[in-house]
C-alpha positions in Angstrom: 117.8 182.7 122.1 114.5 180.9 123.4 115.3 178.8 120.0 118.3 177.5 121.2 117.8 176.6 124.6 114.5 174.7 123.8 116.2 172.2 121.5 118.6 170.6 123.7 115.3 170.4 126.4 113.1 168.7 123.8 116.0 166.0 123.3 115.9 165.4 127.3 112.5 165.4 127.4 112.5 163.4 124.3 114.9 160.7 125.7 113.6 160.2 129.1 110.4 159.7 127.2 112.3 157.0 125.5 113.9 155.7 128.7 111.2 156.5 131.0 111.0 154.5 134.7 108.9 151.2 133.9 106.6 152.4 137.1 105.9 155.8 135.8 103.0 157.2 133.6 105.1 156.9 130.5 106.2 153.5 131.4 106.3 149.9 128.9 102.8 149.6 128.5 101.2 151.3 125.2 99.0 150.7 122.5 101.9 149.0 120.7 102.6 147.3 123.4 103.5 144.3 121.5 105.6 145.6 118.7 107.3 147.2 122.2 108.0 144.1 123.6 109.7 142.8 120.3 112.3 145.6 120.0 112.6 147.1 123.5 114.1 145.7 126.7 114.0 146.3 130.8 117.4 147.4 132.0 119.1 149.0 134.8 120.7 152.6 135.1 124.1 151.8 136.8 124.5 155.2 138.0 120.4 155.4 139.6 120.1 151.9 140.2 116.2 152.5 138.2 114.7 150.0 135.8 114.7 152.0 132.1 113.2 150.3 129.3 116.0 150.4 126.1 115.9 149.8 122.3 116.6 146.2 121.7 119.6 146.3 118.6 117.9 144.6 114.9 118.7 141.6 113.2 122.7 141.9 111.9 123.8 143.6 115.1 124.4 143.3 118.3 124.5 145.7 121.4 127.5 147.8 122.0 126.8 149.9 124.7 123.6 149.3 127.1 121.0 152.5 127.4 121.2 154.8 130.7 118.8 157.2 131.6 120.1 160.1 129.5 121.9 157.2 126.6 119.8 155.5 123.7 121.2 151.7 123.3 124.4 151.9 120.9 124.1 148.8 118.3 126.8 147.7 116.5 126.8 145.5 113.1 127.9 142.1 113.1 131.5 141.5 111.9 132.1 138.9 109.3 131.5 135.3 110.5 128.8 136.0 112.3 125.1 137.1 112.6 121.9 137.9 114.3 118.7 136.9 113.1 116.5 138.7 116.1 116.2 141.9 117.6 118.4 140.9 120.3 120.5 142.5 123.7 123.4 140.3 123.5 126.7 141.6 123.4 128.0 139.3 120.8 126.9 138.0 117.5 126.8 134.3 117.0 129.1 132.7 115.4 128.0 131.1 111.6 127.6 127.6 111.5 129.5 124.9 109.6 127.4 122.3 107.6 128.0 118.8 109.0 129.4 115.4 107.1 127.8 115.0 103.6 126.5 118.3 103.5 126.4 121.5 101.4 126.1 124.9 102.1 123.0 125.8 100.6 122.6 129.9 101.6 125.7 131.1 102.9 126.0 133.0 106.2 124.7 136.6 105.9 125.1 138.9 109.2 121.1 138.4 109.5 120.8 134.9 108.8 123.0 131.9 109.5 124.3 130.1 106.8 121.4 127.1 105.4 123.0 123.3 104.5 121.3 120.4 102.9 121.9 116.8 102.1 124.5 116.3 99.4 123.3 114.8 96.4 122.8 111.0 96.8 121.6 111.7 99.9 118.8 112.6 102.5 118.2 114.1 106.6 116.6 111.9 108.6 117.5 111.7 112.2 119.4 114.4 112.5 122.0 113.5 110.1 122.5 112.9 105.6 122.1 109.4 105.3 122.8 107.5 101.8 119.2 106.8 99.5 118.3 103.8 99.5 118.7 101.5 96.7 116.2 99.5 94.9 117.1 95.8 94.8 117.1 93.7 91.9 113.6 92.9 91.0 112.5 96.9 92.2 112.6 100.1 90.0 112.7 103.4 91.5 109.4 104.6 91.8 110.5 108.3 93.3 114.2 109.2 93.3 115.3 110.5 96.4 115.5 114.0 97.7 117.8 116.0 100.4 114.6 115.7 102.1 113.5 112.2 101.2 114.3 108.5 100.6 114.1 106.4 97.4 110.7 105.0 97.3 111.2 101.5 95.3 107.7 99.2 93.8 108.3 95.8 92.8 108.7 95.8 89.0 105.4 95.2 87.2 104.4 92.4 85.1 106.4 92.9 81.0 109.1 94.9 83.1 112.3 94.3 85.2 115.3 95.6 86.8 118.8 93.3 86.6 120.8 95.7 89.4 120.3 97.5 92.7 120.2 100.9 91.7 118.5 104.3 93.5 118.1 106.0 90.3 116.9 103.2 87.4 113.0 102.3 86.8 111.9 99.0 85.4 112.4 98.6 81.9 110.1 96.9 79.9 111.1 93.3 78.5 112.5 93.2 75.2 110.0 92.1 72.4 111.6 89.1 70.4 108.8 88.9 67.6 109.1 92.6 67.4 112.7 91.9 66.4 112.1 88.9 64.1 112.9 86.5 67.2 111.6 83.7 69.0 110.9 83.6 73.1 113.6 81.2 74.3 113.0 82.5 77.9 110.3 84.5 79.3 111.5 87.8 81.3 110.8 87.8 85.0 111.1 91.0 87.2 114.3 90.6 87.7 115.9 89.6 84.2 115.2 90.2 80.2 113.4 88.4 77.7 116.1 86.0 75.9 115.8 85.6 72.1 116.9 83.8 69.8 116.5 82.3 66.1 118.7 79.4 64.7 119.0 80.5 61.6 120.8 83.2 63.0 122.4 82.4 65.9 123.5 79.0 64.8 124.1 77.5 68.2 121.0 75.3 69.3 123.4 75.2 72.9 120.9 76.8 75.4 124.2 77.8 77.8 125.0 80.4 75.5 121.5 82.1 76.2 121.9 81.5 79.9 125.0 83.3 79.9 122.4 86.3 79.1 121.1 86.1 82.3 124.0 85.2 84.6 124.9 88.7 86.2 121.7 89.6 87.4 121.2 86.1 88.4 124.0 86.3 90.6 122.9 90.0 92.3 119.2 89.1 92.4 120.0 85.6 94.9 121.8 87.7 97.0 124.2 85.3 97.9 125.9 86.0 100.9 130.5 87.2 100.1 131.4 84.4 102.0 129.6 82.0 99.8 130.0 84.1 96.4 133.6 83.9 97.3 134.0 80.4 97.2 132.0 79.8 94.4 134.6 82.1 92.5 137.1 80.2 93.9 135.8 77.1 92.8 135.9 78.5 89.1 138.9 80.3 89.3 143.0 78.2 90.2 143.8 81.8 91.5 143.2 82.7 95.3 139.7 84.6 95.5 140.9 86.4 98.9 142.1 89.2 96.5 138.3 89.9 95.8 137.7 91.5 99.2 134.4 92.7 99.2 131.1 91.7 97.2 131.2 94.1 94.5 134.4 93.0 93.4 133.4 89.2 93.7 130.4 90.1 91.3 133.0 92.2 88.7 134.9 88.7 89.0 131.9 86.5 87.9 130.8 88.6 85.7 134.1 88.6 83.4 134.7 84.9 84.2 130.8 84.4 82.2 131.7 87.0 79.8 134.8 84.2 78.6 133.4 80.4 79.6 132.7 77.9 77.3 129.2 76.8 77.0 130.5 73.7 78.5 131.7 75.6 81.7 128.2 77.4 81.7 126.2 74.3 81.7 128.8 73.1 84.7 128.0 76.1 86.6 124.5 75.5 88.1 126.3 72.2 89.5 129.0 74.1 90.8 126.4 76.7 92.8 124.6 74.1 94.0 127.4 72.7 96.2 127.6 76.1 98.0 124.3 78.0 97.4 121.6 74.7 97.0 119.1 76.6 96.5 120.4 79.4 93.8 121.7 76.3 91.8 118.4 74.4 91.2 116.4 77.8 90.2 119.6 78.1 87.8 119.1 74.2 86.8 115.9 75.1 86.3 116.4 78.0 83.8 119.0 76.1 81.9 116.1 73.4 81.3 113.8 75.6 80.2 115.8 77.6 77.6 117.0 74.2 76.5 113.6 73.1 75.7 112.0 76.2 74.3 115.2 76.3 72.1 114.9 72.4 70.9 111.3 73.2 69.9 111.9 76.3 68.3 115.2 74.5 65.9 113.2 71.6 65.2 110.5 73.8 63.7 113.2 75.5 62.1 114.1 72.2 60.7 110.6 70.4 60.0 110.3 74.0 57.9 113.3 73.8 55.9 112.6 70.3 55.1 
């Protein structure tokens, strides 16, 4: 009999223990005090009006009912689409986040953790948004590809290699080795285009135009001529209207199947033809038809003066 009307004392004595006035001898401060203050809380009694000190509710729920002086704090879990990542009072769980424009969910949303996003692929966070890597120009390699968490890092191509495009993912390639491949230099690689080879016997064309065409494409990305004067350059080589090429990419895809079918005579035209629009670009390609012209006359006549 003593048995059974000690038990339900001990949980009285037990709970007002638990939820003891914050000015009495039991009150907030202990020798845990700080493990306390991470999972417990200051309230008010509604029906005393007295300051009680309650159970916060853990991570992945939220609190249901607040603690009186004779109830413990009811918690409840978080309901799908939402989550706590604290020991927390609040009488809602937060709503999960949705990852912003060129994002990815990376850890989805759990009800004690919200869900993690990083850049998509092809792209990094800086300033509090994904913004596009970087691409090396013409004449750079990548020297670190880019992270969710980092830019390209580009280095200028060193000397024996190049890069003929703007690109956030190629390194400089070495120059191709024309002796190596029982050829003759007809124009020496530069960080931004190839070695061109050549051997008469082979090639049969002593026309240094054709060996320029070698070179054209990445000519035309690495001057970085501006669309509106890349667009009349194609429509100086071109009887059709160039306004259907509407952006720069496209007048580049133009030029570069117009080199892929010209004469040699048209070639040699073209640094002429540049020159009216772009001066400068058309000397330096003036100047590059000259010297695979006479690197290619010397090599043929040696050719020749060996035959003989």
């Amino acid at each position: 009999m003593f048995s059974m009307m000690f038990l339900p004392l001990l949980s009285v004595l037990l709970l007002s223990q638990r939820c003891a006035l914050v000015n009495g001898v039991n009150g907030f401060t202990s020798v845990n005090s700080v493990n306390v203050e991470l999972t417990t809380y200051r309230s008010t009694d509604p029906s005393t009006g007295k300051q009680v000190v309650c159970d916060k509710c853990p991570p992945g729920t939220y609190l249901l009912s607040r603690c009186t002086m004779t109830q413990m704090s009811v918690c409840a879990p978080c309901p799908r689409g939402s989550y706590t990542e604290l020991w927390n009072y609040i009488g809602k769980c937060l709503r999960c986040g949705v990852c912003g424009k060129n994002q990815v969910e990376k850890r989805v949303c759990s009800a004690d953790s919200d869900c993690q996003c990083e850049c998509k692929q092809g792209y990094y966070y800086k300033y509090d948004m994904c913004l596009r890597h970087s691409e090396c120009p013409s004449g750079e390699g990548v020297q670190t590809k880019g992270t969710p968490h980092a830019d390209t890092v580009c280095h200028v191509c060193p000397n024996g290699t190049y890069s003929a495009c703007s690109s956030a993912q190629q390194s400089c390639m070495q120059h191709q080795n024309c002796e190596a491949s029982g050829l003759r230099l007809v124009l020496k690689g530069s960080h931004w285009h190839d070695s061109v080879c050549s051997s008469c016997e082979a090639n049969g064309s002593t026309d240094g135009a054709e060996y320029l065409r070698e070179i054209l494409p990445a000519f035309f990305v690495h001057q970085r001529i501006g669309n509106k004067r890349l667009r009349q350059i194609v429509h100086r080589l071109s009887s059709q209207n160039s306004k259907t090429q509407k952006d720069i990419s496209d007048l580049h895809a133009w030029i570069n199947d117009w080199v892929a079918s010209a004469t040699a005579t048209q070639l040699r035209d073209l640094p002429t033809v540049v020159s009216k629009i772009a001066h400068s670009a058309g000397e330096k390609l003036q100047n590059k038809l000259q010297r695979i012209d006479s690197l290619l006359n010397e090599l043929c006549e040696e050719v020749v003066v060996n035959v003989v």
